[in-house]
N, C-alpha and C positions, 0 to 999 in steps of 0.2 A: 852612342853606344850604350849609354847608359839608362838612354831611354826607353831603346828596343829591349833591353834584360827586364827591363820594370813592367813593359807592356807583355811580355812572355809570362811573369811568375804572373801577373792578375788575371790576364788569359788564360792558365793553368789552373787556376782556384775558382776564378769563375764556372770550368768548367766540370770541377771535381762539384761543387756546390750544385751543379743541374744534376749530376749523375746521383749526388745521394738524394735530391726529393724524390727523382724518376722511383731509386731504391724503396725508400719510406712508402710512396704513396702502390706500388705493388704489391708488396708487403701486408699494405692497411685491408685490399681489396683481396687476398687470399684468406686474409683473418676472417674479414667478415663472410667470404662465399664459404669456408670451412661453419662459421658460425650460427648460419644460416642454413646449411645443409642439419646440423647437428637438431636444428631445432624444427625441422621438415621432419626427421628419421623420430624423435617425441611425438612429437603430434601424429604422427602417422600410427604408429605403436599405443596411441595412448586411445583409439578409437577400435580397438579390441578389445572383449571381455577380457579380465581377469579375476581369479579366483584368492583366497586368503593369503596364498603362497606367489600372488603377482604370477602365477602361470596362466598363459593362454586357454580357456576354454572353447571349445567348438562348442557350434549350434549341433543339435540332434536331427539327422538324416531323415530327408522328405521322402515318402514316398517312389514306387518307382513307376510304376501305372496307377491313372484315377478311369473307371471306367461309372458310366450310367446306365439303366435299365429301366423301362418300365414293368411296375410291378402288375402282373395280370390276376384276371378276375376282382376289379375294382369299379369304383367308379370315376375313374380317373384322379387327375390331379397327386400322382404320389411316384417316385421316381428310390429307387433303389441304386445307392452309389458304393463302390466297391472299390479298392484299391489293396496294392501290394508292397507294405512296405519293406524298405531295403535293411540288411543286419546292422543292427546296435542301435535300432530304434529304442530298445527296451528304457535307454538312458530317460525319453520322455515319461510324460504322466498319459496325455491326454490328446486324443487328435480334436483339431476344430473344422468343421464341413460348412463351405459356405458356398452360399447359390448367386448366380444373376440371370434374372431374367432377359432374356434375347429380345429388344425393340429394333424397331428401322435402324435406329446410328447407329448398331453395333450392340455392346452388351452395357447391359444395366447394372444398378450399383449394386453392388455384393454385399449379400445378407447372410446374417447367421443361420445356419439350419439347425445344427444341433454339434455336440460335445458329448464323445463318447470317450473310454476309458483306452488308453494305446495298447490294449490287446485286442480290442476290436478292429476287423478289417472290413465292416461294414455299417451301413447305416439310412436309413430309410426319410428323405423327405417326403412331407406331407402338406395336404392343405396349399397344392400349388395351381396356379390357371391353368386349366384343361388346356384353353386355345394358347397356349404359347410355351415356348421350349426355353430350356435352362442350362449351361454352363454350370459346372462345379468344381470347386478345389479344396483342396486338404492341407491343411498343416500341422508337424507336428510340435508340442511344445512342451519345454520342460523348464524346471526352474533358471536355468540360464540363458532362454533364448527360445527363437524359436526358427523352425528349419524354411529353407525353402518351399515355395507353393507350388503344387502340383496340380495342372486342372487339366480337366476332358477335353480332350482334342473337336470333340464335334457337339455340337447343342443336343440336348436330348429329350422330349415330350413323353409326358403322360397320358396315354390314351386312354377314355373312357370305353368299357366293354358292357353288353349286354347282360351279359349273369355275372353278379356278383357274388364272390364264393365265401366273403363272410357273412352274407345274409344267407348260409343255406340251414344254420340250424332254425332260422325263424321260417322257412319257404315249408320246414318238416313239420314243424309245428304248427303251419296252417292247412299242410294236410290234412296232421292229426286233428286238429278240431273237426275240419270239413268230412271229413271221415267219421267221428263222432257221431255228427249230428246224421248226418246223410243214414248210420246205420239204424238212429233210435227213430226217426222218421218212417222207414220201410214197416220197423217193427210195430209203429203204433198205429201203421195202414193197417199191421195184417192182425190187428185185433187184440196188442200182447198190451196189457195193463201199465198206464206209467203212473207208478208213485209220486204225488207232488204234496211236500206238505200243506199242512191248514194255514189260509193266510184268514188272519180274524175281522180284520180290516174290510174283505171283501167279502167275506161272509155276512159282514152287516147292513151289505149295502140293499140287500129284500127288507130287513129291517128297520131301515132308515126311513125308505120309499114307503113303505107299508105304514108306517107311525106318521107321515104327512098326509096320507090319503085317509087314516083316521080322523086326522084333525083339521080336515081341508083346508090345509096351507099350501103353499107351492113347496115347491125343492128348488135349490141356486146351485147351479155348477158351473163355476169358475174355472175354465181351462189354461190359467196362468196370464202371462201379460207377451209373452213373446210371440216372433214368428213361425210360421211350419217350416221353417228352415230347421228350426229345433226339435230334436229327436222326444223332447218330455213334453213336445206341444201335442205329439202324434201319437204318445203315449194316452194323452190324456185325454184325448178324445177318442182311442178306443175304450176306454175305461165309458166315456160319455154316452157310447152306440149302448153298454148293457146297463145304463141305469137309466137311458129315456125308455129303452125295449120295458124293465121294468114298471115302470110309470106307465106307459101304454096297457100295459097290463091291468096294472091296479086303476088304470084312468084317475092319476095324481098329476096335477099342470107342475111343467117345468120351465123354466127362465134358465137364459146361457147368456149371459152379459161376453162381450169379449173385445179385446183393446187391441185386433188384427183387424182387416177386412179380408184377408184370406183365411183366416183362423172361423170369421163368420161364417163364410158360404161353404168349409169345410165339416162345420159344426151342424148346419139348415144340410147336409145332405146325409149326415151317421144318423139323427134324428130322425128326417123323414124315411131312411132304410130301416130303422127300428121300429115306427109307428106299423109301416108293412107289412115288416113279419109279423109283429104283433093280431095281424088285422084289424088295425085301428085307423088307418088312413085319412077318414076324416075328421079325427081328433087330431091331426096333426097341426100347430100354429107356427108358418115361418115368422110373426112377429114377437115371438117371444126370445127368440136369437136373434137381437143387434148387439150390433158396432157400437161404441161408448166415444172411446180416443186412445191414442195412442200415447199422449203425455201418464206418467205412469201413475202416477198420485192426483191425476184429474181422473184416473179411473179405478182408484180405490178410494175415492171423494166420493163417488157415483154409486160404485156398491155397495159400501155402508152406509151412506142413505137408504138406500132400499131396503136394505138386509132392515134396519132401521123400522121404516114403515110399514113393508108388508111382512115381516118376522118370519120367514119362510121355517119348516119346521125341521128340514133338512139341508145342512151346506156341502158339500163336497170344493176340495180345492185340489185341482190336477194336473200339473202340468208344471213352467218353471215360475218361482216365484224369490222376491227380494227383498226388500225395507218392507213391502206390503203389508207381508203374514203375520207379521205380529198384529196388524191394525184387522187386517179380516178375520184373522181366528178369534179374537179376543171381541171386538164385535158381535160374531156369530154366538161365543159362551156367554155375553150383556140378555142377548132374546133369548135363550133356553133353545139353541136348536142344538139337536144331534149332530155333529160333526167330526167327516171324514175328509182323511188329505192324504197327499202323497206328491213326494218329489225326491228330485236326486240330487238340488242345493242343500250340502251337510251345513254350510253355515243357517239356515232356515229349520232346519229341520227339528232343532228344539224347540221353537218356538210351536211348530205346530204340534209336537209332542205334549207341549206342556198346556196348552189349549181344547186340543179337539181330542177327541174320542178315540177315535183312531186313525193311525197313522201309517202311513206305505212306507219304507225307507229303501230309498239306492233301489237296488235290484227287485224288491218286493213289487215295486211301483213299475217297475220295465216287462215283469214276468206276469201281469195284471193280465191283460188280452187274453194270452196263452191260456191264463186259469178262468180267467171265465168262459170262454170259448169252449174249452174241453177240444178242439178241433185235433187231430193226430198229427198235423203237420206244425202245430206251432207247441205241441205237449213232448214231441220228440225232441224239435228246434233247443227247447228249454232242458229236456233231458241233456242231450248232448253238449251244450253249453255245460252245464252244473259237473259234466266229467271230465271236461276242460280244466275248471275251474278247479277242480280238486286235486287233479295230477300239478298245478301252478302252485296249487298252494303247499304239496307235499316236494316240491322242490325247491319254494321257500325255506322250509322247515329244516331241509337239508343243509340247505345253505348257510343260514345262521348258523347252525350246530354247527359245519365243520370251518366260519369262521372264526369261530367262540374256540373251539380248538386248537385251529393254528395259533389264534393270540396267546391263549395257555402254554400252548406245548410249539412252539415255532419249530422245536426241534423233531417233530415228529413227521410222520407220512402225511399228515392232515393239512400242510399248504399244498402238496404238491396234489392231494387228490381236490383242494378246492381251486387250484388253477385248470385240473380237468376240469371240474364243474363248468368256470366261468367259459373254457375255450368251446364247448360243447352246447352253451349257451348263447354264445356268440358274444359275450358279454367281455 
């Protein structure tokens, strides 16, 4: 009896003893799911802006359409992107517009296009591949963030077009010239006088010719070192057609060294057309016009030897010239010859300034043919160029003046009439 009461109260404790760990360890596992959850709902919370006052900021509101367009009368490559954004955008500064190029996988990495102010709802890419279309989106962003992206629902291409409409004040401007010249041309058919002033230079070239054929020396005409690809090669051998015609005249021997072999056979046929007219035909000599080399200082090796031994009494140098001129001009003033040059390398052109007699410069040496010619169709050509040239220069003139003003006076009418200027210019 006594043993059944004993095994009862241990039986009883025993079973109070299971009941409180079951308690405790429920207990331990509500704590920590409660502890656990606390520290989920932080974390969760702590991955949104906050501002000084620990309140929630929003991100500033994306866009609500992005659309594309090609912009016409171009010559491709330029995409005009537009969008509409939605109220309380004002919160941002700034939208940013990026592109991706469209390839086989899918779309390409997304570039910057450009960054305009958040009042603008437009903005113009450029400088994009003709052959391939582009995807665009928009973000807007401001010191706290920055909104959802917004992009074109369909890729969009720049097509190139046949007229392009900011080349039209240039397409006017090459009327105007052509117009120009086309009118002083008819005029100088129908007999109406064109003023060109005195070039001295060419004036001396009876001069030159006449003072060798005094002193029976030759004349050396040096038609430069380049090819007739070159516009001052073809200058300079019209210049060569009226001083051999002169020569023929005066029956004075001339030499035409020249470091082309098409500059050669170029040279053997303005010669023998001059000898022609002249009526001199068989005074003509093809051997006095060779080929030297085309190394450029093996052939001004070559003609200042010559110039050297047979001291010609007249040089002329016409056409394009380089390290050369100093070594030919200076040369030709060692023998006492007369000499006349012309070109339109300014870096050369002191030299031969400061050498020879006289000198062609830029445009004087371009306008040679025309002046010795006297012909109507290349005295008009020249007239109407020089009224070109002077409406260019009088809206130079303009130009600086009215940006000399804006920087003075920003505050004035004077940027807004020099951005007429530039858009009128095409500029």
């Amino acid at each position: 009896m006594v043993w059944t009461e004993t095994a009862n109260r241990w039986q009883i404790l025993s079973i109070a003893f299971i009941l409180s760990v079951i308690a405790q360890g429920s207990f331990g596992a509500i704590a920590t799911t409660a502890e656990n959850t606390t520290e989920n709902k932080l974390s969760t919370s702590s991955n949104v802006s906050l501002n000084e006052l620990s309140q929630e900021v929003t991100a500033p509101p994306a866009a609500l359409t992005i659309t594309g367009a090609d912009v016409p009368w171009d010559a491709g490559g330029v995409i005009k992107v537009s969008w509409q954004p939605v109220a309380g955008t004002t919160s941002a500064t700034k939208w940013i517009v990026e592109g991706s190029e469209v390839v086989e996988a899918g779309q390409g990495p997304w570039i910057l296009v450009t960054e305009v102010p958040i009042a603008e709802t437009s903005a113009v890419a450029s400088k994009l591949n003709v052959d391939s279309a582009y995807f665009f989106r928009v973000t807007a962003v401001s010191p706290n963030g920055s909104s959802a992206v917004t992009m074109t629902k369909t890729a969009v291409r720049g097509h190139w077009n046949f007229f392009i409409g900011a080349k039209m004040p240039l397409f006017c401007a090459i009327l105007f010239v052509c117009g120009c010249v086309i009118y002083f041309i008819l005029a100088a058919r129908r007999g109406q006088p064109m003023k060109v002033r005195r070039i001295a230079a060419l004036e001396a070239i009876k001069d030159a010719v006449g003072r060798a054929t005094e002193m029976g020396r030759s004349i050396l005409f040096v038609p430069g070192i380049q090819d007739m690809d070159n516009i001052q090669t073809v200058a300079g051998l019209t210049v060569l057609g009226n001083v051999s015609r002169t020569a023929a005249e005066y029956d004075a021997a001339i030499e035409v060294p020249t470091s082309r072999s098409l500059v050669m056979e170029a040279a053997r046929e303005a010669v023998q057309a001059s000898y022609l007219a002249a009526g001199r035909a068989d005074a003509y000599n093809a051997d006095s016009i060779r080929y030297i080399t085309d190394e450029q200082f093996g052939f001004v090796a070559y003609v200042s030897g010559r110039m050297v031994r047979e001291k010609p009494a007249a040089c002329f140098y016409m056409g394009c010239f380089f390290a050369e001129s100093l070594i030919l001009a200076e040369t030709g003033n060692s023998i006492g010859a007369i000499q006349i040059a012309g070109t339109a390398e300014s870096s050369q052109l002191p030299f031969f300034v400061a050498a020879c007699d006289y000198t062609l410069i830029g445009e004087e040496f371009m306008a040679a043919s025309a002046y010795l010619s006297g012909e109507p169709d290349q005295i008009g050509s020249l007239k109407g160029q020089d009224l070109s040239k002077a409406i260019a220069a009088i809206l130079i003139i303009i130009g600086v003046v009215l940006a000399t003003g804006a920087a003075i006076a920003p505050q004035s009418v004077l940027p807004a009439a020099l951005q007429w200027l530039k858009g009128m210019l095409g500029s």
